[in-house]
N, C-alpha and C positions, 0 to 999 in steps of 0.2 A: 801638342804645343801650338799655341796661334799668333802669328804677330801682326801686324796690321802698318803697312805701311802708309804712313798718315798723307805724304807728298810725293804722287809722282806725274809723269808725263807719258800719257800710254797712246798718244794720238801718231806720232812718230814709228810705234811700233804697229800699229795697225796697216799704216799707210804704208808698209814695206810689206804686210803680209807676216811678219813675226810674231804676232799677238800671242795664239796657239800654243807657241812653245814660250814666251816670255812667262805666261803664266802658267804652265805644264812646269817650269824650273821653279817658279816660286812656291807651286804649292809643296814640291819634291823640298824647298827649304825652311819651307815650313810657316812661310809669307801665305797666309789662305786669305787678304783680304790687302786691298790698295787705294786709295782717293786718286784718281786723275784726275791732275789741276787744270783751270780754264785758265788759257791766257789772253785769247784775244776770240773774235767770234768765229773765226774760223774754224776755231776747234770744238765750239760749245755743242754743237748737235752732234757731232760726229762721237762726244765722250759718251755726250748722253744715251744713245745709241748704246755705247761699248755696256752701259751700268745696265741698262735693258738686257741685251745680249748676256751678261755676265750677273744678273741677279744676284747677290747675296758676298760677291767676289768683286765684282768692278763698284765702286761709290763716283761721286764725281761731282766736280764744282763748278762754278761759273763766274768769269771775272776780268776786269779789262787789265792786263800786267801795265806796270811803269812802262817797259822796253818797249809794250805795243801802244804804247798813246800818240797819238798823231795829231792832226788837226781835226779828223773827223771824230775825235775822243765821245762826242757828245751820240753821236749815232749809235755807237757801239753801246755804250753804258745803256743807251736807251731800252737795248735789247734783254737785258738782263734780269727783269722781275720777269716779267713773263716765263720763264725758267720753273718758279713756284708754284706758274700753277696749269703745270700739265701733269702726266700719269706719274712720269717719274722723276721727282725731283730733286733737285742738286741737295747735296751734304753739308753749304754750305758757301760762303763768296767768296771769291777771290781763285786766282793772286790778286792781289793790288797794293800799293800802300805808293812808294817811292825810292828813286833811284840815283842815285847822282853818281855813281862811278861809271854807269856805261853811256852819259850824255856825249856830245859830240866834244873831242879836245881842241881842236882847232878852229872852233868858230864860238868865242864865247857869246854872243848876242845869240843863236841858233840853241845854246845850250841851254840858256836863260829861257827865252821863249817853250824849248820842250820843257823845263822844271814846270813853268805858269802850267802847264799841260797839263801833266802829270801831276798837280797840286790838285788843281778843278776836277780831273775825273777821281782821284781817291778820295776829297771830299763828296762827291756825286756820288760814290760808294756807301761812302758810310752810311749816306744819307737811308740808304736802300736797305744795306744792312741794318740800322737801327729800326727802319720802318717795320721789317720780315721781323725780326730776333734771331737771326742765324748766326750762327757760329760764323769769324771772317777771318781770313787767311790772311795776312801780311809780308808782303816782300819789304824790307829795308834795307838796302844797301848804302851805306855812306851818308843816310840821313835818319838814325834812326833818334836823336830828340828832336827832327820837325816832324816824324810822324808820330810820335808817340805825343806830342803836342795838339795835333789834329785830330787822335783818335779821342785826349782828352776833349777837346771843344768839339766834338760832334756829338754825345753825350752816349756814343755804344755803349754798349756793357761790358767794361774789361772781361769780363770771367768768360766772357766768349769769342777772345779775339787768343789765337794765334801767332807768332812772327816766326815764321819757317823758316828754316837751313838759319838757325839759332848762331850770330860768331860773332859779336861782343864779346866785351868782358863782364866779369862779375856785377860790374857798378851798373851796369845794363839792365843786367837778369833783375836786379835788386826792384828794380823800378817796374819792369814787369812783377814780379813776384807783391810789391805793396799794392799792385791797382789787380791784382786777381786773377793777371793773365796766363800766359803758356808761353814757353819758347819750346820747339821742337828740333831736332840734330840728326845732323845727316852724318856722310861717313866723313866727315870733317873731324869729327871728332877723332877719327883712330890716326890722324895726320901727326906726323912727328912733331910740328911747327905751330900745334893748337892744343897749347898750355890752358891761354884763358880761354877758349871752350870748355875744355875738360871744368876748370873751374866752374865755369857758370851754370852749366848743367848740375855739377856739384851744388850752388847755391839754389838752383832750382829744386834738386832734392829728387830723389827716384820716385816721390809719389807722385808726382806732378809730370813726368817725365813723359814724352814723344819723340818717336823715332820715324826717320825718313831717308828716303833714297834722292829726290829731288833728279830720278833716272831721267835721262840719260845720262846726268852728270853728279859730279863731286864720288867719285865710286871709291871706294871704301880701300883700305888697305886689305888683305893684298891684292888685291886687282887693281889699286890706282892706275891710270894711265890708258887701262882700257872703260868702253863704253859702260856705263851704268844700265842696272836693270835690277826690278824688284826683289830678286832672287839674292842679291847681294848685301839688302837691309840685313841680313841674317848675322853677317862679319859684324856690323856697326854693333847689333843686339847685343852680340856674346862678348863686343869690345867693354861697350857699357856697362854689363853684368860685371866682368873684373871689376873695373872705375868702380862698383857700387860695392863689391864683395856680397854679390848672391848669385845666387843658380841661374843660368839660362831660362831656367823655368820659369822660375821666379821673376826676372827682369820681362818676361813673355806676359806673362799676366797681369802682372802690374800694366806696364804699357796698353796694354789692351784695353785693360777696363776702362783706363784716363782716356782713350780716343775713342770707345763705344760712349763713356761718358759727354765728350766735349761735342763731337759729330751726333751723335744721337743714332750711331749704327744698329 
């Protein structure tokens, strides 16, 4: 059995010296393959690296998150094709899209000016991503009809965009689902409190389906509360296989094939 954890963050565990066993446990659970997501450039050689190091088991993206836009926004993105065209290159862009639940609350002129931010570099993105044709990751948190509005007028290819750690409702998915996209689910979904997840995943349908850890966080029932890690995508797998009524197995390769598919693993 193989599952493929489509969104994680494996630069954290490098930088402690955990790497080794993070993935010594994932492949014991049957995680034999993961995407380390890019957030900002401090991580982007250091992942790339990991996907060298790790051949065929580390994948890895490149991309400027919402959280990390700052004013030097334009620098960063700058650095981003070149990516493509060295030995090993990224699975695809992102994170990126937009964010407005983590802007600053007490200073709304400061929050405003980071939204303008954070607008410019995920159009800057796309711009990149349509240029490449690569598969694009999407964070939306709290704004996702301005970015599903932006990804319309940039003129990507829905059928290869993404919107990770999926937690909308159904009317959400709907809109993903008419323009040809994906939404992917992390252990959110085995939450007591995520009805209309369970549903939109529902409306997205198991053939269509992607699974994620989004580690070190959102970790899965039963381990909520402690630190995520890829080895625990396995809970979310076997939550979802119930939610669908099929095998583990079953819910293993289907998944697989849609992110060898979408990724181009």
């Amino acid at each position: 059995m193989t599952l493929i954890d489509t969104h994680t963050h494996l630069d954290g565990f490098a930088r402690r010296g955990e790497l080794p066993a993070v993935l010594a446990r994932a492949r014991e659970a049957g995680v034999t393959e993961m995407i380390s997501i890019g957030t900002e450039s401090d991580d982007w050689a250091l992942i790339r690296d990991l996907a060298v190091a790790h051949s065929g088991v580390v994948h890895y993206s490149v991309g400027l998150h919402p959280c990390c836009v700052r004013e030097n926004w334009a620098e960063e993105v700058a650095q981003i094709e070149a990516f493509w065209s060295g030995e090993k290159k990224p699975v695809a862009l992102g994170e990126c899209g937009l964010d407005r639940f983590h802007l600053p609350k007490d200073d709304a002129a400061k929050a405003e000016q980071v939204f303008v931010w954070q607008r410019a570099a995920f159009a800057a993105q796309l711009e990149i991503a349509k240029r490449l044709r690569c598969p694009l990751v999407v964070h939306s948190r709290g704004a996702f009809a301005e970015s599903v509005a932006m990804i319309d007028a940039s003129g990507v290819d829905w059928t290869k965009v993404v919107f990770h750690c999926f937690s909308e409702g159904p009317a959400e998915m709907s809109e993903l689902v008419k323009r040809g996209a994906y939404g992917s689910f992390t252990g959110v979904l085995t939450y007591k409190n995520a009805e209309n997840v369970r549903e939109s995943a529902k409306v997205q349908g198991l053939a269509r389906l992607m699974v994620e850890t989004d580690a070190p966080y959102l970790t899965p029932v039963p381990h909520r509360g402690k630190p995520n890690e890829p080895a625990f995508m396995r809970h979310t797998a076997e939550y979802a296989a119930e939610l669908f009524g099929v095998s583990l197995a079953e819910l293993a390769d289907v998944t697989t094939q849609t992110a060898r598919g979408f990724f181009g693993l």
